[in-house]
N, C-alpha and C positions, 0 to 999 in steps of 0.2 A: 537640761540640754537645750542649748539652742536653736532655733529653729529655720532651717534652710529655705530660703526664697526664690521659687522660680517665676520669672514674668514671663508673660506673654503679650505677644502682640501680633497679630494675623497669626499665620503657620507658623512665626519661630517662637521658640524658649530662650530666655536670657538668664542665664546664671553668674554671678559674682563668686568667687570662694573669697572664703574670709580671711583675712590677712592670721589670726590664731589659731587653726584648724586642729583638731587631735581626730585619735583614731575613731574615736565613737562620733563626733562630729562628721567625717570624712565619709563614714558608710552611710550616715543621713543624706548628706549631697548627693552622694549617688543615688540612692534610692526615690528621693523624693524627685529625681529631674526623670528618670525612669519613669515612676509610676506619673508625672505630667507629661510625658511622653509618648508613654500610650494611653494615657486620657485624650491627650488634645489631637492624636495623630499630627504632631507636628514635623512640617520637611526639613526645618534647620536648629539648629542649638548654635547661641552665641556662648562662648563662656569667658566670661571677663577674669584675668589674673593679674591687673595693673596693682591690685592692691599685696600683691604681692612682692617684697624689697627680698628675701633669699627666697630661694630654692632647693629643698634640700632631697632628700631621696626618697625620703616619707611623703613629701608634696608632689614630685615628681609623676611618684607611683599613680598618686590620687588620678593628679590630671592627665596621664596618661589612660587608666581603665574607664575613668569616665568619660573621658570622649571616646574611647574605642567602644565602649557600651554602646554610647549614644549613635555610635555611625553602625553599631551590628544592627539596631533597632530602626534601619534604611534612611537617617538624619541625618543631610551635610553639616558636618560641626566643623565651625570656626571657632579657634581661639583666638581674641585680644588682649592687648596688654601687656605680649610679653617685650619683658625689658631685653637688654643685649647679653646682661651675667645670668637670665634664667635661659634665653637659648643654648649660650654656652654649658651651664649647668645640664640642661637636659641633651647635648650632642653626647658630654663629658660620662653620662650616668645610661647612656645608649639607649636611652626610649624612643619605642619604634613606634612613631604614628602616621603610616603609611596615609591613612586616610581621612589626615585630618590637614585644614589649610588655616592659616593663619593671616591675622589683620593686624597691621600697628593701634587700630583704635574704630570704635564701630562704626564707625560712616564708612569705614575701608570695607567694614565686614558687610553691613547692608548693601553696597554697591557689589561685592561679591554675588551675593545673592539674589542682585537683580532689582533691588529697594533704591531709590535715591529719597532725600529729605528737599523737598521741597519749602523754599519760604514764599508765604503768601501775606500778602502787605492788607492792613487794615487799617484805615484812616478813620481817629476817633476825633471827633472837634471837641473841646475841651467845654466850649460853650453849648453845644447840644442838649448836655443832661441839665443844665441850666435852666433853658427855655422853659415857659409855661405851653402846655401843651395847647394847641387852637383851641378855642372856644367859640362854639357855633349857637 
């Protein structure tokens, strides 16, 4: 069986699901963003579904109990990534995620959150690592 990956980074979890998911895959996801969950006491869960092209009832379900999991567990969960035929899909299939918000892609979600990405400039001279060090 595959093995489910959650990252961290400060307080949040980052979860992918995998674009080939089965059942016994699907209760790992869960369990393993859970049990980092309440390891990390983390405040947010991102959960990425870009890699996902359908949506069917079986994924639906997925993403829907595991992010209600994750928010009964006091977690603001955001989902990214959804496309416009899996929103459609999940209005169509009536999963109710009251408490969960959504991002087109993680800078949207980070900014949710209260995170911006900062770029910090670092000027390397090409000749620097060149030089003979002083010789005294």
């Amino acid at each position: 069986m595959k093995y489910i990956q959650v990252l961290k980074l400060g307080p949040i979890l980052f979860l992918t699901i995998p674009e080939n998911l089965n059942d016994a895959l699907a209760q790992s996801l869960e369990e393993a963003l859970l049990e980092q969950q309440a390891l990390t006491k983390a405040d947010a869960i991102v959960i990425d579904i870009s890699s996902l092209e359908i949506i069917d009832s079986f994924m639906a379900r997925v993403i829907s109990e595991t992010a209600n999991a994750s928010s009964l567990m006091d977690a603001k969960v955001i989902i990214v990534g959804m496309s416009p035929v899996a929103t459609i899909t999940l209005l169509e299939l009536g999963m109710r995620m009251e408490h969960i918000e959504t991002a087109l892609d993680l800078e949207a979600a980070l900014d949710k959150l209260g995170y911006a990405l900062v770029k910090t400039k670092k000027t390397i001279h090409p000749l620097d690592s060149l030089t003979e060090p002083n010789k005294k």
